[in-house]
N, C-alpha and C positions, 0 to 999 in steps of 0.2 A: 065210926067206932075207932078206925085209925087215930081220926084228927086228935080224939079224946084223949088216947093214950100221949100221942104226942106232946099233947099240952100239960096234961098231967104231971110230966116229967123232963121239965127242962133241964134240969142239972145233968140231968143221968145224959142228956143229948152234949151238953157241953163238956162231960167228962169223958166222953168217949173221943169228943174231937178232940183232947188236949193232949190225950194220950197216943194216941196216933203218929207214925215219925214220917218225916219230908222226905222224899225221896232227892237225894245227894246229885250236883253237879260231877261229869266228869272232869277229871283233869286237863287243861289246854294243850297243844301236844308241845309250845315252850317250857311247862312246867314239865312232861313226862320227860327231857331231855335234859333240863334242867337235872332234875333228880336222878337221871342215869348217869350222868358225867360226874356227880356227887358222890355214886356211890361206887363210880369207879373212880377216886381220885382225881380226875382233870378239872375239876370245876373253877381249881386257877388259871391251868393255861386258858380254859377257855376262855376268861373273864380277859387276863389278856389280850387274846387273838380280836374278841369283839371290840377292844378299846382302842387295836391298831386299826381295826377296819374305821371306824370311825373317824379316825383322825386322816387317814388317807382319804377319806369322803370330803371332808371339809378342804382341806388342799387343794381336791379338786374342784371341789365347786369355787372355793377361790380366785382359782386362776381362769377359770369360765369367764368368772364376772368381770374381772382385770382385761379380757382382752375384749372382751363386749364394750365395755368402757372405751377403750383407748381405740377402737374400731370406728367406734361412731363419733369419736369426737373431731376428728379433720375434716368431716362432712361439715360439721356444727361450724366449726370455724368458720368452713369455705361458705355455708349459706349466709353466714353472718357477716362477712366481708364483701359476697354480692350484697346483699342487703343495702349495708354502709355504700359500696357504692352506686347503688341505686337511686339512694336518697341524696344523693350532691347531683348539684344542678349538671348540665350538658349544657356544650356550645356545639355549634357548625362550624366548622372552617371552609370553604371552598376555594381549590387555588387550579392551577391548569396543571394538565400531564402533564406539559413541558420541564415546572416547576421543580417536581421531584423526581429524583434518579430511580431506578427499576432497581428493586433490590429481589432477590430470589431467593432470598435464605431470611422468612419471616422472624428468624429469632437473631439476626443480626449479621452485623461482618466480621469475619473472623479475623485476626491480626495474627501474622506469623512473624516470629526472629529469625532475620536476617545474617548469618556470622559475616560475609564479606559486602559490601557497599558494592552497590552497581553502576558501571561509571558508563555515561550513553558512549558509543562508538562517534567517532568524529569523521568524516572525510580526509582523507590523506592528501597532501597540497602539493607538498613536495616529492623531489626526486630520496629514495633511500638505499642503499647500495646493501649487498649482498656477499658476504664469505663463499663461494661453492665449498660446501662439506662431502667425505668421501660416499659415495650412493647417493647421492642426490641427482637429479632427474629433473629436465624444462617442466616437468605435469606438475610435481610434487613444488616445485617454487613457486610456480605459479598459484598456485591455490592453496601456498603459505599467505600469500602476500594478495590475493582476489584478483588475480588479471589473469587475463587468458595465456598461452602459452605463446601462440606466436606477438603478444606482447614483449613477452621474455625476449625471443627472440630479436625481434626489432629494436628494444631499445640497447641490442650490445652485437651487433652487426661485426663492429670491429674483433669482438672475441672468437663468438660461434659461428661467426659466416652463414647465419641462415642455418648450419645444422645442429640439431642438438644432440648430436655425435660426438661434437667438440666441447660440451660440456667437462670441466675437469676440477676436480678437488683443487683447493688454492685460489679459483679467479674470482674477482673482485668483480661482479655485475651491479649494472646498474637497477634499478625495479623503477618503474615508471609508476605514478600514480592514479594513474588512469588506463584503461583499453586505450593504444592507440600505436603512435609512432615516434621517433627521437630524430630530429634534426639537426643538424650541421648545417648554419650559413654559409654559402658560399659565395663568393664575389661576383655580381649580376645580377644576381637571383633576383627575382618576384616574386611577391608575396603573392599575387594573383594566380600565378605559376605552381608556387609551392602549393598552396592550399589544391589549387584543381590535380597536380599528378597525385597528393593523398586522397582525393575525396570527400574533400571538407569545401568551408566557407571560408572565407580567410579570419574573418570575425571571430572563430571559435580560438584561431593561434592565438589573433590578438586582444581576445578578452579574458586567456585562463592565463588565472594570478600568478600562477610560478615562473611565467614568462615573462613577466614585468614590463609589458609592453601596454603604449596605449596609441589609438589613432590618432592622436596630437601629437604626439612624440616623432612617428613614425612618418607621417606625409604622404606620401603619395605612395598608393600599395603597387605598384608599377616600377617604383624605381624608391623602397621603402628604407630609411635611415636606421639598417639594424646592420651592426659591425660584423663582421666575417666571423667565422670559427662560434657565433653563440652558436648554442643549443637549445634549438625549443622543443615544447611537449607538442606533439599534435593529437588533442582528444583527438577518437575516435578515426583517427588516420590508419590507410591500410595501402599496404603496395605487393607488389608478386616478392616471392622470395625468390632470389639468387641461386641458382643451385650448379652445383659442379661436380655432378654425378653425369650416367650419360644420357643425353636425349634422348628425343623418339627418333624411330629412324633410322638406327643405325644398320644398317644391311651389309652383305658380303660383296653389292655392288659397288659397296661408298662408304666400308670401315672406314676410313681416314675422316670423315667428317662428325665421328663420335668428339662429346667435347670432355670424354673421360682424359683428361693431360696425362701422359706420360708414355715413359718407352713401350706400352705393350699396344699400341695402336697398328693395325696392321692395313696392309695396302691390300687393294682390290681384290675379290677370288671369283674365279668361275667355276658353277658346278658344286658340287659338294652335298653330301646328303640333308634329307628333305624329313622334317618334322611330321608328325600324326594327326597333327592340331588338339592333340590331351596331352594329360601334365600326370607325372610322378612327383613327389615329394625329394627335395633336393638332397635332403638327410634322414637318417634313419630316425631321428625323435620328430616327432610332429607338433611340436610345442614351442613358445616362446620364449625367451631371452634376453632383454633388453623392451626397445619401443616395438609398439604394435605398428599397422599401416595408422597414419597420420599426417595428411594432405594440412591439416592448421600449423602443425609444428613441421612442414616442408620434410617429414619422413615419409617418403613415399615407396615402401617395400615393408617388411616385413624383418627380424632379429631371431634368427631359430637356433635352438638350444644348441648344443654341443661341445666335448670338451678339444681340447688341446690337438690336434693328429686328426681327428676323426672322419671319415670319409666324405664328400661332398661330389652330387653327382647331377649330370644332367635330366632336366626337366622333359626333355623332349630330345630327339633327333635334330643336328642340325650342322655349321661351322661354326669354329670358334673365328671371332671377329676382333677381341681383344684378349691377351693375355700380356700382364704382366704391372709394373708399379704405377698407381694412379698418385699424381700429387699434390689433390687434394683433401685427404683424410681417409680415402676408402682402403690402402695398401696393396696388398695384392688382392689386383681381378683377374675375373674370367668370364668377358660375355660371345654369347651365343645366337647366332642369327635362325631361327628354326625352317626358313624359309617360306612359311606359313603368315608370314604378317606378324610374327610376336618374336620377341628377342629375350633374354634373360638374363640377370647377371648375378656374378658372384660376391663377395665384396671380403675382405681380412683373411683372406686366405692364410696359410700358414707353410704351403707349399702349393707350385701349381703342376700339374703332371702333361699340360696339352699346349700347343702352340698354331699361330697364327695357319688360318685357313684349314686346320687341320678337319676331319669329320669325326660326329661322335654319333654315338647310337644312345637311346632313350634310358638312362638310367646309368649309363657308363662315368666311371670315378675321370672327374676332371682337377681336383685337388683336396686341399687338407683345410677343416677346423683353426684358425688361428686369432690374433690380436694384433694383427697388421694397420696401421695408418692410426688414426684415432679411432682408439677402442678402451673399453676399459674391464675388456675380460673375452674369452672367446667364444665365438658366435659365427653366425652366420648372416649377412645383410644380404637378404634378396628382391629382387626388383623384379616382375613384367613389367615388358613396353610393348606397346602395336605402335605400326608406321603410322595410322590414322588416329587412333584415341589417347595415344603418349601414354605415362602410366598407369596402370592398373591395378587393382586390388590383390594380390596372390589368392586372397581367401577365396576371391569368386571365381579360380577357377582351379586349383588345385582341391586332392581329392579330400574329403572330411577326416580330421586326423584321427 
């Protein structure tokens, strides 16, 4: 009965549906914002605000891609350039290690500028002579000039006499060109002779070039054709130094055989007081002054500080066995026999307060600080001797300063 009515009445079915309303979308929530910003006035800034962010957007992303770009393209390159060389042929070379130098710096040698030219050093042939300037020193010449010092010494015999005490501002030295020694021909001589009291061959005189000498020349080294008064070098020549300070030896039994020259040598003593076998320091500073002990440059004692006056005293108990002018460079001494096997001396005194044979007690003032004989400022030169070992170190037995 439904279906009937149903059919019955189509219109009436399709009039009912057309009349009918859709039920309405809501608003997106862009549009609900939209239309709030509307109708409060901003709907310009906003449109602005939205077209800056936009543009700031794109900026960005711009500059993403630029460096994406420019990131990956030296990769590109470098595959591209193994690639290319990939594809060129290869050789083998084989050569020996010997061939090529060791280089340690894979990415090359590096080259540096030079401002001054490097000129090689040469061997010195000749003899060259020397100004002594005022503080100059046998150590400090020598090792201007590369020779040892009692080189110095030996080639100027006739100035410093073996000491280099005598050293003095003004003298003309000679500097030898070699370690060695300076000769003076003399009339007789042998060359077989010379050579053996230096300690050489003869060979070495007669083959070094500043000597202008040769075995044809020469003849018979015995009885050798070289004029008097030359001057040869003798590489590597060595002889004792001369020295005119006092021996070993010298005792209160046998003062007189001291080879200290001058008035204050005294004759025999008996008796007299008897040393400790220890040492005091002869002056109050315990420091140096001048040359150290040095057996090469024939300084065989010791330079201790002090000014001008200043008190100088014995080492030990003993007699004095010299007092008074030495005249060979040392001016006024004062030595000391301690009875014990060791002796002492003084040397540039500036006054001396003790006299021959007299006794002193360990430490008792025997003179003054001075610049007597050759000096070249005031000091102290002091010496140990024993009868048996001749001179001695002061360091190794005086106390530590």
């Amino acid at each position: 009965m439904d279906n009937n009515l149903n059919n019955d009445n189509p219109e009436a079915q399709q009039g009912d549906s057309a009349e009918s309303p859709r039920p309405e979308r809501p608003p997106s929530f862009f549009a609900r914002w939209t239309e709030m910003l509307l109708q409060l006035g901003l709907g310009e800034s906003a449109l602005r605000v939205a077209t800056n962010a936009l543009f700031l957007i794109a900026v960005v992303g711009v500059i993403l891609l630029m460096q994406s770009f420019y990131k990956d393209r030296p990769d590109n390159q470098a595959g591209e350039s193994a690639q290319a060389v990939e594809s060129q042929p290869t050789f083998t070379v084989e050569l020996e290690a010997e061939a090529l130098p060791a280089i340690s710096n894979a990415e090359g040698i590096a080259r540096f500028a030079k401002i001054h030219t490097t000129i090689p050093s040469r061997a010195r042939l000749e003899i060259t002579t020397y100004d002594v300037q005022e503080g100059d020193t046998v150590f400090g010449i020598s090792e201007q000039y590369g020779v040892t010092p009692q080189t110095v010494l030996w080639g100027n015999y006739n100035i410093l006499l073996d000491d280099p005490h005598n050293l003095k501002a003004g003298q003309e030295l000679v500097i030898l060109p070699v370690n060695g020694t300076y000769y003076e021909w003399q009339d007789g001589d042998g060359l077989n002779g010379v050579a053996e009291f230096f300690g050489v061959d003869p060979d070495v005189i007669v083959e070094y070039p500043a000597n202008r000498l040769s075995a044809a020349s020469i003849g018979d080294y015995a009885n050798p054709n070289i004029a008097p008064g030359t001057k040869l070098i003798v590489p590597g020549g060595e002889r004792l130094f001369i020295s005119w300070s006092a021996p070993i030896g010298v005792t209160r039994e046998d003062p007189a055989s001291s080879y200290i020259l001058g008035d204050g040598a005294c004759d025999p003593i008996t008796g007299g007081a008897v040393g400790f076998g220890s040492f005091v320091w002869p002056a109050a500073n315990h420091y140096l002054s001048g040359y150290d002990w040095s057996p090469q440059t024939n300084h065989r004692g010791i330079d201790i500080a002090g000014h001008e006056g200043a008190g100088i005293f014995s080492v030990d108990a003993g007699v004095i066995v010299y007092s008074g002018w030495n005249n060979y460079g040392y001016g006024n001494v004062v030595m000391v026999d301690h009875g014990t096997g060791f002796q002492s001396m003084y040397a540039h005194l500036s006054a001396i307060y003790v006299g021959c044979g007299q006794s002193v007690g360990q430490g008792e003032a025997i003179g003054a600080f001075g610049s007597t004989g050759r000096s070249s400022g005031a000091h102290l030169h002091f010496e140990l001797m024993t009868s048996i070992y001749g001179k001695v170190n002061p360091w190794d037995f005086l106390p530590p300063p």
